[in-house]
C-alpha positions, 0 to 999 in steps of 0.5 A: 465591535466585530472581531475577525472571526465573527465578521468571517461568521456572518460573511459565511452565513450570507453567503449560504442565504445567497445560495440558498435564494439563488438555487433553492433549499433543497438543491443547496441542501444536497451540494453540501451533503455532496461535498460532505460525501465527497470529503468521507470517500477521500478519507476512506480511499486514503485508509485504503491506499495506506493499507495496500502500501502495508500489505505490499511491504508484507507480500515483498518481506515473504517472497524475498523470505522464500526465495532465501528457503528454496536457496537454503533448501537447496545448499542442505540438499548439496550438503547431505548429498555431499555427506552421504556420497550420493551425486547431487541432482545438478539439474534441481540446481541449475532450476533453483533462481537466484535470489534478488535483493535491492536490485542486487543478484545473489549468485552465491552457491555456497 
């Protein structure tokens, strides 16, 4: 007459009646509002780390978009001083860092 579901029920429910006898109402009361806690901070702290793990992608796509300026920015310096015939400042360059993607070093000065 009983299906599983229902004999998993009422295992259940005696169970909760045992905790309750064995400690008391108010005591089981505050584990299972513990438990439900403890199930809402995870939830939240695991939205949180997904957040960070987004914005850290972000902060590396703008740095690495920096460094590509300050390449670009001194390659333009080169070539108008170039173009004006003025002598490029060699020491701005040697100071401009290489730029590093995928662990691999940019070292082109084109």
């Amino acid at each position: 007459m009983f299906t599983d579901s229902q004999t998993v029920i009422n295992n259940g429910m005696e169970e909760i009646f045992q905790l309750i006898s064995d400690v008391g109402l108010p005591i089981a009361g505050a584990l299972t509002m513990g438990f439900f806690i403890f199930i809402i901070i995870k939830q939240i702290f695991e939205g949180i780390v997904e957040s960070i793990g987004t914005l850290t992608m972000f902060a590396e796509s703008l740095e690495n978009r920096a460094r590509t300026m300050s390449n670009e920015m001194v390659k333009i310096d080169l070539l108008v001083s170039s173009a004006l015939g003025l002598n490029p400042d060699i020491e701005r360059v040697a100071r401009a860092e290489n730029f590093v993607e995928d662990g691999k070093v940019d070292v082109r000065r084109d």
